[in-house]
C-alpha positions as CSV (number, residue, x, y, z in Angstrom):
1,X,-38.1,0.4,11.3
2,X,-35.5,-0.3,13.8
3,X,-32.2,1.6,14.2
4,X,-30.7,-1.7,13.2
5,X,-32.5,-1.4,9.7
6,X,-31.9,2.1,9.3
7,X,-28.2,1.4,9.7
8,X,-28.6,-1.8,7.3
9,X,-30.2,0.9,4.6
10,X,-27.9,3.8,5.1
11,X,-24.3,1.4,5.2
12,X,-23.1,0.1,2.2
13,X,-20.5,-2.4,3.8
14,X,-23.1,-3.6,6.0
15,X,-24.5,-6.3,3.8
16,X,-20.6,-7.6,3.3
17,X,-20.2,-7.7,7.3
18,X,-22.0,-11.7,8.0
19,X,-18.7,-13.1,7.3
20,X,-18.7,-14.4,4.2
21,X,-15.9,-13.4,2.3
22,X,-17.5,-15.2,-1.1
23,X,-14.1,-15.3,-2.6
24,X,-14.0,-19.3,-2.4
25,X,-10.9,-18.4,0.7
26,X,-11.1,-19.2,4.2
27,X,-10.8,-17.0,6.4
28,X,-7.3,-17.7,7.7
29,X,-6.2,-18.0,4.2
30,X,-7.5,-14.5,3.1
31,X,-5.7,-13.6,6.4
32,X,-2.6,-14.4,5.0
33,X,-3.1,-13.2,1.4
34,X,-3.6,-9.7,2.6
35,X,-0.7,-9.8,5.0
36,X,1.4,-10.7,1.7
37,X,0.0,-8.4,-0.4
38,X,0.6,-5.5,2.6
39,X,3.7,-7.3,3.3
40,X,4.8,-6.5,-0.4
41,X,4.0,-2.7,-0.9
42,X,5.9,-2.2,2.5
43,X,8.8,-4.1,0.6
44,X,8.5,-1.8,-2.1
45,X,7.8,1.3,-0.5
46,X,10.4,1.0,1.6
47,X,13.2,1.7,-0.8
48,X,12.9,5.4,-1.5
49,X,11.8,6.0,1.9
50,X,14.7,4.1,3.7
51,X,17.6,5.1,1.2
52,X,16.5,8.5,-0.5
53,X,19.3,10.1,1.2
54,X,21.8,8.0,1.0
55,X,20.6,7.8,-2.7
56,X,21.3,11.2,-3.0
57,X,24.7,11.3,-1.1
58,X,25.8,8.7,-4.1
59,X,24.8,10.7,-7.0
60,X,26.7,13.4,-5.4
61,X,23.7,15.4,-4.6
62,X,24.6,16.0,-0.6
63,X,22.7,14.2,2.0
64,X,21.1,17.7,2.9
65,X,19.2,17.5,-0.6
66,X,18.1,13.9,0.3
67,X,16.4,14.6,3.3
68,X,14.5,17.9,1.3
69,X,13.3,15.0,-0.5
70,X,12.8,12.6,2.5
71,X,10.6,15.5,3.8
72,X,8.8,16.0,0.4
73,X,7.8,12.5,0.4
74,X,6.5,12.1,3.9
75,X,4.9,15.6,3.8
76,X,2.7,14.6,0.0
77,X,2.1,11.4,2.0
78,X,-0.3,13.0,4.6
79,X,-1.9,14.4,1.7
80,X,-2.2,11.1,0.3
81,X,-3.7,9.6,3.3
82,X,-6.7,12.0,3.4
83,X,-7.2,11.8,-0.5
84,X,-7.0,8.1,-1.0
85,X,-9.7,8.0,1.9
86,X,-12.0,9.9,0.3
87,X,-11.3,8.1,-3.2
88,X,-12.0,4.7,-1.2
89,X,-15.6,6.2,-0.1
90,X,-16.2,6.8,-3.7
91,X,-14.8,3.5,-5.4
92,X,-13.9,0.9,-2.5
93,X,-11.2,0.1,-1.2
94,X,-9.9,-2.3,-3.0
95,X,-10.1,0.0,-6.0
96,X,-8.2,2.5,-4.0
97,X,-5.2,-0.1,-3.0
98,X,-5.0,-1.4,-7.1
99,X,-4.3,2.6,-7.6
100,X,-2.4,3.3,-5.5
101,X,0.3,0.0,-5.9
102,X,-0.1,0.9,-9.6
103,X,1.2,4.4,-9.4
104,X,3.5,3.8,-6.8
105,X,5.3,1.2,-9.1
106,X,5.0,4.3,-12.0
107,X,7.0,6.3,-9.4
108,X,9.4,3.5,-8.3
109,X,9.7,2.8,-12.1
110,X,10.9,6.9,-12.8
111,X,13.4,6.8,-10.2
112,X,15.0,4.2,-12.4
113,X,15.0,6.5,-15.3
114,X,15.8,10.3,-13.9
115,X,18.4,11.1,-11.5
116,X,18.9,14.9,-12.1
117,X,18.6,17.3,-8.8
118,X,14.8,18.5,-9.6
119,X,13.7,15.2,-11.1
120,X,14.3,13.2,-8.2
121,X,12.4,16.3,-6.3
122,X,9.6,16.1,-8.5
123,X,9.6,12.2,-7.9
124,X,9.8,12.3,-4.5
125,X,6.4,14.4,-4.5
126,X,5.0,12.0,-6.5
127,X,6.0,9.2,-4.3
128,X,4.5,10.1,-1.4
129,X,1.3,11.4,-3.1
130,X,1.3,7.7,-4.1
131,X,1.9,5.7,-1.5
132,X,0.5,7.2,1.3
133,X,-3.0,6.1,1.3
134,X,-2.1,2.3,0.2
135,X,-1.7,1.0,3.8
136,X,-4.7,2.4,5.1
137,X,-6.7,0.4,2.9
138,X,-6.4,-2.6,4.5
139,X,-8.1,-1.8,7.3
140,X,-11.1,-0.7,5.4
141,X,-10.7,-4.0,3.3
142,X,-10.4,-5.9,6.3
143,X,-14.0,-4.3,7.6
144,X,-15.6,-5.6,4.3
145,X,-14.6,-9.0,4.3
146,X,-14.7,-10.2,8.0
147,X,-17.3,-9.9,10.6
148,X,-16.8,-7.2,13.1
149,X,-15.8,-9.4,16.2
150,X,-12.8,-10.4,14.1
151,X,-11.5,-6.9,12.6
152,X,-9.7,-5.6,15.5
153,X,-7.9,-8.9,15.4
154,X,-6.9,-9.1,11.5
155,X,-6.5,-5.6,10.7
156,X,-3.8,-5.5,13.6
157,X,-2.0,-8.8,12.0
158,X,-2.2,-7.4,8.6
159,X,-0.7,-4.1,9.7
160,X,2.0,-6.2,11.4
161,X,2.7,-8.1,8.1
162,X,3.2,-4.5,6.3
163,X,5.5,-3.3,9.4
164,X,7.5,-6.4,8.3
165,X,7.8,-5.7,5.2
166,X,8.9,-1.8,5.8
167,X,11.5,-3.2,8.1
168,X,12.8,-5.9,5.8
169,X,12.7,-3.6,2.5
170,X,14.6,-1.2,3.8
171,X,17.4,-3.4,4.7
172,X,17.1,-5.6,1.7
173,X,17.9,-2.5,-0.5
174,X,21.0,-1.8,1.8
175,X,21.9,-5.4,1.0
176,X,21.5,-5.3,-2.8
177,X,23.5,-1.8,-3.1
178,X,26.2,-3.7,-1.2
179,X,26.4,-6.7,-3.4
180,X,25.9,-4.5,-6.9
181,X,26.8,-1.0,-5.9
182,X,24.5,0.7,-7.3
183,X,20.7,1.7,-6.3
184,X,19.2,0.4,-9.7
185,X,18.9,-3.3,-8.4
186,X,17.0,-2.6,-5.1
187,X,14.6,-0.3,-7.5
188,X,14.0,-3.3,-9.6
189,X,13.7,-5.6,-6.3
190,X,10.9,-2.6,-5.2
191,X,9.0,-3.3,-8.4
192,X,8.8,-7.0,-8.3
193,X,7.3,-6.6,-4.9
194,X,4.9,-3.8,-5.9
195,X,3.8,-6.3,-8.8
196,X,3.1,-8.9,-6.1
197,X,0.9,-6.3,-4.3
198,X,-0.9,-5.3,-7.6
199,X,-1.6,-8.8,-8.5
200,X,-3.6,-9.5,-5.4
201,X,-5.7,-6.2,-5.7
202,X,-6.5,-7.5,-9.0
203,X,-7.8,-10.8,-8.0
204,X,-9.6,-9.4,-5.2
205,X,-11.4,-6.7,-7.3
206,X,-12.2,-8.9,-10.1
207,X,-13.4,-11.9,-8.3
208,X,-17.1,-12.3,-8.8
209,X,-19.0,-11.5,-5.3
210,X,-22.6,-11.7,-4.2
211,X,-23.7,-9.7,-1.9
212,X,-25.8,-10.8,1.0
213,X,-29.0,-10.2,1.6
214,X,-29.8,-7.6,4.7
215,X,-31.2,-9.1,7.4
């Protein structure tokens, strides 16, 4: 047997690397559904990310307590980068992303309900043990759908797409607490774009896909 074949036999992507996608998409057009669907958690994710502090400085909590919570968030989401990676290598990737947009929306959806000192510390844990394993996803998605020669390619435009949507969530919330004054709009805005991102990962996981046959 060839090392080819043993890699063929020991890698479950392999069979899912000729190139067909077998979602009845092209390839450019999958391109771009993934770019919305990572542009759209970035939108959401975003929010809390971007404006935790000032959030905190409006509920007279003190900026100092929003950047605790700043660093609670990003500090849970290294944690959630190594967990949702070893998730993925147990239930796909695309499994992975659907979980991970689902319970990030759960903790977009809390902030909307508590805003007491040590609820909002609580749900900033839980944001960042959310979130931060979504965007790595893609890449691994990315690997399963397209042949190798094109990943480098489409995993950087789909990262671009979710760079995007960080940049452009963060000031859209700015935006939305300027027209309403208050932080429960842009929350709400967070959620419809999270609900974007969950309704892709649905499709994709519950489209009906043969596998190909190792060569």
């Amino acid at each position: 047997m060839t090392t080819g074949a043993v890699w063929r036999r020991l890698d479950p992507l392999q069979p899912l690397l000729a190139g067909d996608n077998n979602l009845g998409l092209s390839p450019g057009a999958l391109t771009i559904l993934l770019c919305v669907a990572g542009f759209a958690c970035c939108m959401a994710m975003a929010m809390p990310q971007v404006h935790i502090v000032a959030y905190c400085a409006d509920l007279g909590f003190g900026v100092a307590r929003g950047a605790e919570m700043l660093a609670l968030m990003l500090g849970f989401g290294i944690v959630s980068r190594v967990g949702a990676g070893l998730v993925a290598d147990r239930i796909g990737a695309v499994a992975t992303l659907l979980i991970g947009s689902l319970l990030q929306g759960l903790a977009l959806f809390f902030y909307m309900l508590f805003d007491g000192l040590m609820s909002l510390y609580v749900i900033s844990a839980l944001f960042g043990l959310f979130q931060g394993g979504i965007v790595p996803m893609y890449a691994i998605i990315v690997r399963q759908y397209f042949p190798p020669r094109e990943v480098g390619v489409r995993v950087g435009i789909v990262l671009m797409a979710t760079l995007f949507g960080m940049a452009l969530g963060g000031w859209m919330s700015g935006v939305i607490f300027d027209l309403t004054g208050s932080y429960r709009a842009a929350f709400v805005n967070g959620l419809a774009w999270n609900l974007v991102n969950a309704v892709i990962a649905i499709w994709l996981l519950t489209r009906p896909r043969r596998r190909l046959a190792a060569a």
